[in-house]
C-alpha positions in Angstrom: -23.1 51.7 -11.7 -24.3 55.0 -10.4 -22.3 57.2 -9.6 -22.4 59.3 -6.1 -22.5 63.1 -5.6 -21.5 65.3 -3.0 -24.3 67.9 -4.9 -27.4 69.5 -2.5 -30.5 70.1 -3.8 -33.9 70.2 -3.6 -35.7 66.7 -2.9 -38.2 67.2 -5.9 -35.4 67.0 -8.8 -34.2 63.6 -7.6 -34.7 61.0 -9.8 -36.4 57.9 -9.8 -34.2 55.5 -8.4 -32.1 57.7 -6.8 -31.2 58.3 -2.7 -30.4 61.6 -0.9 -29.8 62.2 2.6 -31.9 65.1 4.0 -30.0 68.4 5.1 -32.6 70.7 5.4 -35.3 73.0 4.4 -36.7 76.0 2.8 -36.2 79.1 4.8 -39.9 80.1 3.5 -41.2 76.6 4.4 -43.7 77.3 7.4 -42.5 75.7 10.9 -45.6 73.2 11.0 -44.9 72.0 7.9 -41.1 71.6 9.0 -42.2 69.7 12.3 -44.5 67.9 10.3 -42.3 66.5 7.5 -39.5 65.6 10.7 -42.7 63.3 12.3 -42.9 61.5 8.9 -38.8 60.8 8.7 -37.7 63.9 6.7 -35.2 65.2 9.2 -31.3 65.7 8.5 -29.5 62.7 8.5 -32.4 60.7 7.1 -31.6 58.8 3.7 -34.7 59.3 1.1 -35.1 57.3 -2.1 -37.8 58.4 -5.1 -39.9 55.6 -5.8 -42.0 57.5 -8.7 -41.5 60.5 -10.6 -45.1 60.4 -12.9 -44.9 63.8 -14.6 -48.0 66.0 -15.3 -47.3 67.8 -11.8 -48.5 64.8 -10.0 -46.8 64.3 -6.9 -43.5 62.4 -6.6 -43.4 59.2 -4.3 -40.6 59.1 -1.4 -39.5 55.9 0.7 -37.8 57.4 4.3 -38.3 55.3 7.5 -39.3 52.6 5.9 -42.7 54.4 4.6 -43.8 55.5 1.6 -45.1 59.2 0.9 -46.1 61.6 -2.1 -45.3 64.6 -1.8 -46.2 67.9 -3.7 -44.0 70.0 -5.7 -44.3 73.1 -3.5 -43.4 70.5 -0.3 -40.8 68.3 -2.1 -39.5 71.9 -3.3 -38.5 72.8 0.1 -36.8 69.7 1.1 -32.8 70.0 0.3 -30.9 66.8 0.2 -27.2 65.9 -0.6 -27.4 63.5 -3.4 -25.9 59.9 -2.7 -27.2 58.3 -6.2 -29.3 59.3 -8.9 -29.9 57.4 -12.0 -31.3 60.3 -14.3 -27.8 62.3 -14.0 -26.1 58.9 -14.3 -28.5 58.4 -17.4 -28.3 61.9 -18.9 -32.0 62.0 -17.7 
């Protein structure tokens, strides 16, 4: 079982298999990237799952809205979530 976290941080050190709700961004993150991100489903309240973490700086894969995304790291930086699940703390990584 995994267990859940009140924790917020940003959406790029979630885990595979783990869920977050969004809460917000970056102060530095531009405003069309901000409006842009909310069009796809990344606004507060939204619940986020990471599908694939592949390492080597590639971007991570995100399921919100029922869509799948990748995102960058400087993007995915400067989304902040509060944690629901995530297996790699759960697993010790």
């Amino acid at each position: 079982m995994m267990k859940e976290s009140t924790a917020s941080k940003p959406l790029r050190l979630l885990g595979e298999g783990g869920e977050g709700v969004v809460v917000g961004f970056e102060e530095s993150l531009s405003e069309a990237y901000r409006v842009r991100l909310m069009e796809f489903g990344f606004h507060p309240g939204e619940t986020v799952s990471c599908l694939l973490t592949p390492g080597l700086g590639a971007p991570h894969v995100y399921r919100v809205s029922n869509t799948v995304y990748s995102l960058d790291k400087e993007i995915s930086s400067a989304v902040f979530i509060r944690v629901l699940t995530d297996p790699a703390e759960e697993g010790g990584g």
